[in-house]
C-alpha atoms as one frame of an Amber mdcrd trajectory, in Angstrom:
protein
 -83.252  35.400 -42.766 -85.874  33.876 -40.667 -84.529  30.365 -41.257 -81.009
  31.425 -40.395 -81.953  32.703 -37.043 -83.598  29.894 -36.170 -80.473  26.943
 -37.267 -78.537  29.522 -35.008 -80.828  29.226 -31.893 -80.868  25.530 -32.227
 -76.777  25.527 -32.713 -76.968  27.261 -29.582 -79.598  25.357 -27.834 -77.431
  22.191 -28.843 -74.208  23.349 -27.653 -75.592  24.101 -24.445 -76.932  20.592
 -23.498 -73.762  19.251 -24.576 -71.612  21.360 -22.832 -74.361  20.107 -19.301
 -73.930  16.379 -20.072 -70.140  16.754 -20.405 -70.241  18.669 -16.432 -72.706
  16.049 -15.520 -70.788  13.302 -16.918 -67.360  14.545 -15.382 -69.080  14.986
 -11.692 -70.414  11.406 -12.340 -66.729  10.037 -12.879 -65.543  11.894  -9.913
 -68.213  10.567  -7.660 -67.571   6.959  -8.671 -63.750   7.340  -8.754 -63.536
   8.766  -5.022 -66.395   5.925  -3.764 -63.851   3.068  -6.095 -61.223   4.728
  -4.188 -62.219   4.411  -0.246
């Protein structure tokens, strides 16, 4: 039960720095495709 809990946090913990880089990779993109662009 303990265990479970645990996996879950991390599952949670993991989902939620990959859901940052994504934002932080997309606002990188932007930012180089609108300096490319000028």
């Amino acid at each position: 039960m303990e265990l479970k809990s645990t996996l879950r946090l991390h599952n949670w913990m993991f989902g939620t720095i990959i859901t940052l880089n994504i934002g932080i990779l997309l606002t990188l993109i932007s930012i180089i495709y609108s300096v490319l662009g000028k």
